[in-house]
C-alpha positions in Angstrom: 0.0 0.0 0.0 1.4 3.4 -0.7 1.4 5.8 2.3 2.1 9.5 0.8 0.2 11.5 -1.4 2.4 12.4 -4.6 2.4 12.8 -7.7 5.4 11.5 -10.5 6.0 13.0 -13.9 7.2 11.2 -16.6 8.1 11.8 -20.4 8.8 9.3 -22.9 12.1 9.1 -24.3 11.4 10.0 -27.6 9.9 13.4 -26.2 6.1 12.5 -27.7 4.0 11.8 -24.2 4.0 12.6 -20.9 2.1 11.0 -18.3 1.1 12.5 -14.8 0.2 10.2 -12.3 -0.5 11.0 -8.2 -1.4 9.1 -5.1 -4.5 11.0 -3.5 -5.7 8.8 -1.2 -4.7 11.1 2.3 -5.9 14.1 0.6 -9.3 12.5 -0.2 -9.7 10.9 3.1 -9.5 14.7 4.7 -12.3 15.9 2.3 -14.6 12.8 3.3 -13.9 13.0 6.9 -14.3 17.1 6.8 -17.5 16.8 4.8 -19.3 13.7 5.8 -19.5 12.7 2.3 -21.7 9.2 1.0 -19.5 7.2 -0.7 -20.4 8.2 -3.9 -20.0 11.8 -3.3 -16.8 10.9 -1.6 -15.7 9.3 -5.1 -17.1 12.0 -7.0 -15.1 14.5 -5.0 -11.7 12.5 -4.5 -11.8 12.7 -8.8 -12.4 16.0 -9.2 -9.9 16.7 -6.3 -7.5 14.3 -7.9 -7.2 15.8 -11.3 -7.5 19.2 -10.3 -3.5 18.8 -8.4 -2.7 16.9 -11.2 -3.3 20.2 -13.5 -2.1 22.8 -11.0 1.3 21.3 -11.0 1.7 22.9 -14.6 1.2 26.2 -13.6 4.3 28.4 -13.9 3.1 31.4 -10.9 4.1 30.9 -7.1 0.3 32.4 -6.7 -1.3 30.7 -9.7 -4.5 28.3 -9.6 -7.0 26.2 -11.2 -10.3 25.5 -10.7 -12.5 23.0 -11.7 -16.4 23.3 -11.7 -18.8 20.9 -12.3 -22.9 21.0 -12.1 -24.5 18.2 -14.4 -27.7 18.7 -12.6 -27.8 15.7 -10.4 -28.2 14.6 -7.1 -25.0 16.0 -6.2 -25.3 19.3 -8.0 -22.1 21.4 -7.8 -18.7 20.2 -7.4 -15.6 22.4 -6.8 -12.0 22.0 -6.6 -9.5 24.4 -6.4 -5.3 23.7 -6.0 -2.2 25.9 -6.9 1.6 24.4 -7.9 2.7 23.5 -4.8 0.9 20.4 -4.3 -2.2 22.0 -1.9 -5.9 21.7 -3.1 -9.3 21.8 -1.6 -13.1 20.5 -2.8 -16.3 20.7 -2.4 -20.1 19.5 -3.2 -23.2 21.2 -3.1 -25.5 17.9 -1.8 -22.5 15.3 0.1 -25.1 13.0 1.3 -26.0 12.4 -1.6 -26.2 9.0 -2.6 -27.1 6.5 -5.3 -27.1 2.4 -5.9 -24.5 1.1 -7.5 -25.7 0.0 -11.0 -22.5 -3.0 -11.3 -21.0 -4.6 -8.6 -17.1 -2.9 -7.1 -18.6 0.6 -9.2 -20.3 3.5 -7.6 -23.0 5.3 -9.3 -20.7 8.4 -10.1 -21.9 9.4 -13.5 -25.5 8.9 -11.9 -25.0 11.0 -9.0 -23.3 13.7 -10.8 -25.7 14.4 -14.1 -24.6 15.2 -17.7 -26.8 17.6 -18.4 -24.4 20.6 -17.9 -21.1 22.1 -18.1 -17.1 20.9 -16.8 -15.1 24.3 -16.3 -11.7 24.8 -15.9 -10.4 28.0 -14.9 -6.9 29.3 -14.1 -5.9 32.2 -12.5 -2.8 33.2 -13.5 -3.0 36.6 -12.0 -4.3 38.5 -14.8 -6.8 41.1 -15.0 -9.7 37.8 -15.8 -8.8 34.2 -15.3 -8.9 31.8 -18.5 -12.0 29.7 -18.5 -12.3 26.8 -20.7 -15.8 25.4 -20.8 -17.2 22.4 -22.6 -20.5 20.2 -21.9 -20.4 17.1 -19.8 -20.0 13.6 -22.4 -21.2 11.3 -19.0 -20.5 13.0 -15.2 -17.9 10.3 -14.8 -15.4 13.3 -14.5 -12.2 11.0 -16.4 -13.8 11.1 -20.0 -15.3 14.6 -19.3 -11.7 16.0 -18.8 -10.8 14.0 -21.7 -12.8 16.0 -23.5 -12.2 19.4 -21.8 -8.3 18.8 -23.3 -9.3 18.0 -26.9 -12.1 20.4 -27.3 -10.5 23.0 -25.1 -6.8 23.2 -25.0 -6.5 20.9 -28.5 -4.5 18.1 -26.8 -5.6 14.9 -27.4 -5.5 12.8 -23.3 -6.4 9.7 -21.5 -7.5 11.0 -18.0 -8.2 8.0 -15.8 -9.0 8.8 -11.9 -10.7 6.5 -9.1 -11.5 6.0 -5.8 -12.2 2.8 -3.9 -14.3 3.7 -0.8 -14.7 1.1 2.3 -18.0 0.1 3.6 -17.4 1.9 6.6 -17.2 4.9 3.8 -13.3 5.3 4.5 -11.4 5.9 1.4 -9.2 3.0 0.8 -7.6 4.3 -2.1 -7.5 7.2 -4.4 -5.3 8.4 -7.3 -5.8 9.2 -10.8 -3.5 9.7 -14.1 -3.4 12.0 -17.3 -2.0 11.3 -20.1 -0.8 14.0 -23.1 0.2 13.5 -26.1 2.8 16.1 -27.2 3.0 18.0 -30.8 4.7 15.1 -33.4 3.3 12.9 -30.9 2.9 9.1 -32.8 -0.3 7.7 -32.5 1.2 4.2 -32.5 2.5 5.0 -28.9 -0.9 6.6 -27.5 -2.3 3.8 -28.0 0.1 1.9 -26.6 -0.1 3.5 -23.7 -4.0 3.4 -23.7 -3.7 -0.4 -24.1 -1.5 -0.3 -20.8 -3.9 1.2 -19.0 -7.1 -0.7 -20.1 -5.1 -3.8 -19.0 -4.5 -2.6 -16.0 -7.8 -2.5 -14.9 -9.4 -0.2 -12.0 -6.4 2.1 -10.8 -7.9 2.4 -7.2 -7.6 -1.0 -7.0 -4.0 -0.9 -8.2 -3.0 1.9 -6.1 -3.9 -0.2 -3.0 -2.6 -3.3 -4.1 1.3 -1.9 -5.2 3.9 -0.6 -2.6 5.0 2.5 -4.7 3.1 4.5 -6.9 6.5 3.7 -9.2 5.3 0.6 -9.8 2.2 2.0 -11.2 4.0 4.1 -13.2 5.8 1.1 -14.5 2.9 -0.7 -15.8 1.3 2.4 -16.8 4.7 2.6 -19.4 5.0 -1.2 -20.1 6.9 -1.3 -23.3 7.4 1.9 -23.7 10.8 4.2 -22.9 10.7 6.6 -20.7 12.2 9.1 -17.6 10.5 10.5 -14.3 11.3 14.0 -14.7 9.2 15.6 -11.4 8.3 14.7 -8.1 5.9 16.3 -5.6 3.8 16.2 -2.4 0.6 16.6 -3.1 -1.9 17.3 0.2 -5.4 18.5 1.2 -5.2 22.5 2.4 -7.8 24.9 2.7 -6.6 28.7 2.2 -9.6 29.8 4.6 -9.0 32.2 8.0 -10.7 34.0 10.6 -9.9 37.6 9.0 -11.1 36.5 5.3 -14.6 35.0 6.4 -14.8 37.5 8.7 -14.2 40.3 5.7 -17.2 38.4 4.0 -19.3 39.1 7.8 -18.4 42.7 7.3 -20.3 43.1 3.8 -23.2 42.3 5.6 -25.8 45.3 7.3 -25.8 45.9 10.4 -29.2 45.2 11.1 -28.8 41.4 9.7 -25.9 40.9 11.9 -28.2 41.8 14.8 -31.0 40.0 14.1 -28.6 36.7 13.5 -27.0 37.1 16.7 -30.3 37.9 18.4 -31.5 34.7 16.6 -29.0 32.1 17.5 -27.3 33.8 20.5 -23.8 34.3 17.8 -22.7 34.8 14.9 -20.6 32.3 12.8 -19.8 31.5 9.2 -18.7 28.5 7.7 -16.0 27.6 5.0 -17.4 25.5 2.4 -14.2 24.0 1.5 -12.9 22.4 5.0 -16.0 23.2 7.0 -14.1 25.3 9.7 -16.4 27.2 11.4 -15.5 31.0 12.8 -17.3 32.5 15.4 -17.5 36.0 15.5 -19.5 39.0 18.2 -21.2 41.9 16.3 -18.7 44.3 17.9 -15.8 42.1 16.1 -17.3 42.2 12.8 -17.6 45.6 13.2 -13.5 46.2 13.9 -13.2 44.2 10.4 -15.5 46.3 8.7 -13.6 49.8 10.1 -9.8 47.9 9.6 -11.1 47.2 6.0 -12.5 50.6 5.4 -9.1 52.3 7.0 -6.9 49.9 4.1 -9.1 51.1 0.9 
């Protein structure tokens, strides 16, 4: 079993692919265990979670990050994921009690719970005036084929995005990882598929993740046949961004009068991240020190 979260880059020799593949299982665990997710929610999330480090580790900027949205109008309506080059990244889900019935035995009801009937967005802030949004409609919720598209459609790169999550019955997350891979320009489409070949025989890459001692290993198979060099490694980790004084800034927008009547109501006021699920608690007379510190800085 592999115990860190990583994630390995590799490029064939000839220069014509590179594959990303990461370990996500700790990472994914934190974002069940902070939002009480069903296990199909959990697997839901852990993908979208998975792929969205997996693409952050590409941008250039310290600051930089990428998003990615989904709504297909189902049960679990939106899912969010946000992480930045340094290996730290965040989700969440509109509905994460949502659940479903597994149609096939040892598969969750992902594409089910999540919908097609809507939009996959990626966006990257790169600290420009507006972030880049690429935005294409969902082929079937089951997140892997909908990025698969997202990189053809958007960004012209044709990709095998493959991402899984084996949750316990006790709704633990026993494993969790996912890969991409890209072909470059001149790429040969005798070794895509290749490639693709290795990874349709290598069946459910949960399953692999938890069976293999090193996520090299799975990289291994994943390149079967084929030449190649790791040329990155990184810790990859769940982390949430939130704090007292930026939720609290988001208190301060509010009037005065609705700050009263919510303390009034429920005896304090607090606000919740939807990312990690901290809670801050906060006194009216606080919220208004943020509001006068804030006026004081613009």
């Amino acid at each position: 079993m592999i115990k860190e979260d990583i994630l390995l880059k590799a490029v064939t020799s000839d220069g014509q692919v590179r594959i990303s593949i990461a370990h996500t299982t700790g990472a994914v665990e934190e974002a069940r265990i902070r939002h009480q997710s069903s296990a199909t929610a959990t697997a839901a999330m852990g993908r979208v979670l998975t792929a969205a480090l997996i693409m952050a580790s590409d941008l250039k900027g310290s600051e930089d990050k990428l998003s990615i949205r989904i709504n297909g109008e189902g049960p679990a309506g939106s899912i969010i994921a946000t992480a930045n080059p340094q290996g730290e990244g965040r989700v969440m889900i509109s509905n994460p009690r949502a659940d479903l019935p597994s149609r096939y035995p040892g598969k969750l009801a992902v594409g089910e719970l999540v919908g097609k009937e809507g939009y996959l967005e990626v966006i990257k802030d790169l600290g420009l005036k507006q972030p880049f949004i690429g935005r294409v409609p969902l082929v079937s919720g089951e997140i892997g084929e909908d990025l698969s598209s997202y990189f053809y459609q958007s960004e012209q790169i044709p990709a095998l995005v493959g991402l899984g999550v084996l949750v316990e019955r006790e709704l633990s997350v026993a494993a969790a990882g996912g890969l991409i891979i890209q072909a470059l320009p001149g790429a040969d489409d005798s070794t895509l598929q290749e490639l693709e070949d290795n990874v349709l025989e290598m069946g459910q890459l949960s399953y692999l993740l938890r069976e293999l001692g090193s996520l090299e290993e799975v990289l291994e198979q994943a390149m079967k046949g084929v030449s190649y060099q790791v040329i990155d490694r990184q810790e990859l980790a769940f982390a949430c961004n939130c704090s007292r004084e930026r939720l609290g800034g988001v208190l301060s927008q509010l009037a005065d009068q609705e700050l009263e009547e919510i303390y009034q109501e429920q005896g304090r006021i607090e606000v919740r991240c939807n990312f990690c699920n901290e809670v801050y608690h906060f006194m009216p007379g606080e919220v208004e020190a943020l509001r006068k510190e804030k006026a004081r800085g613009s």
